[in-house]
C-alpha positions in Angstrom: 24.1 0.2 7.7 22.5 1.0 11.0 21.6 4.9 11.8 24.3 5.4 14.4 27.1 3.0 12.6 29.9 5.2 12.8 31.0 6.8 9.3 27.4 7.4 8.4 25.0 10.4 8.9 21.5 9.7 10.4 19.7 11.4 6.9 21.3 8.9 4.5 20.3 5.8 6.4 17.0 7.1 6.6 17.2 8.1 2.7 18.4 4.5 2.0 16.7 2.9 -0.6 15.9 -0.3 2.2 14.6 2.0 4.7 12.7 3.6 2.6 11.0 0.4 1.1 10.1 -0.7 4.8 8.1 2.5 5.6 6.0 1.4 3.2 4.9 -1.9 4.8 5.2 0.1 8.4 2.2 1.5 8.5 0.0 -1.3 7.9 1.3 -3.5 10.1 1.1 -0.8 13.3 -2.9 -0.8 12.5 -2.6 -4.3 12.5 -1.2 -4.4 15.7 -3.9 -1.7 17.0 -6.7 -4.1 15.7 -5.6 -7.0 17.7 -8.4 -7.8 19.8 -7.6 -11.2 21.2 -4.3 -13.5 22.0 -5.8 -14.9 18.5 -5.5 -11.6 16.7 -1.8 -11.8 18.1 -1.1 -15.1 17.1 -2.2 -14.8 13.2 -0.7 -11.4 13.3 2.8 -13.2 14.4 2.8 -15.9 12.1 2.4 -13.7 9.2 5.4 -11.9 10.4 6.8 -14.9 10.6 6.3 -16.2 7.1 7.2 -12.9 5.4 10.6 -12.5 7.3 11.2 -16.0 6.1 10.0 -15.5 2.2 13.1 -12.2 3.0 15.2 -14.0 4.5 15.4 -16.7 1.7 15.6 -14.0 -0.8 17.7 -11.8 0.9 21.5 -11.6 -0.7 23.6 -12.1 1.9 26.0 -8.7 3.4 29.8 -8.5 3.6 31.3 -9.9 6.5 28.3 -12.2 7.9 
């Protein structure tokens, strides 16, 4: 489900269970990105990206159709 997939109204993707779980995490990560101080700060900061979209990605059930 993506906001302008056709068939779907902008207010129920954002009222999606999924999206909703992701503002969560959102807001700490954009501070995160506002603290980085040094090609280092960026560097961590990616790599823990990284590992989390790959702990998701492993535990992610995968959709219809992919």
């Amino acid at each position: 489900m993506k906001l302008f997939d056709l068939g779907f109204e902008p207010e129920e993707v954002i009222a999606h269970p999924r999206h909703q779980a992701a503002q969560v995490g959102l807001v700490p990560l954009i501070e995160r990105v506002r603290a980085c101080r040094s090609p280092q700060d960026g560097y961590e900061l990616q790599q823990d990206c990284f590992d989390i979209f790959s702990k998701w990605r492993n535990t992610a059930t995968p959709s219809a159709g992919r």
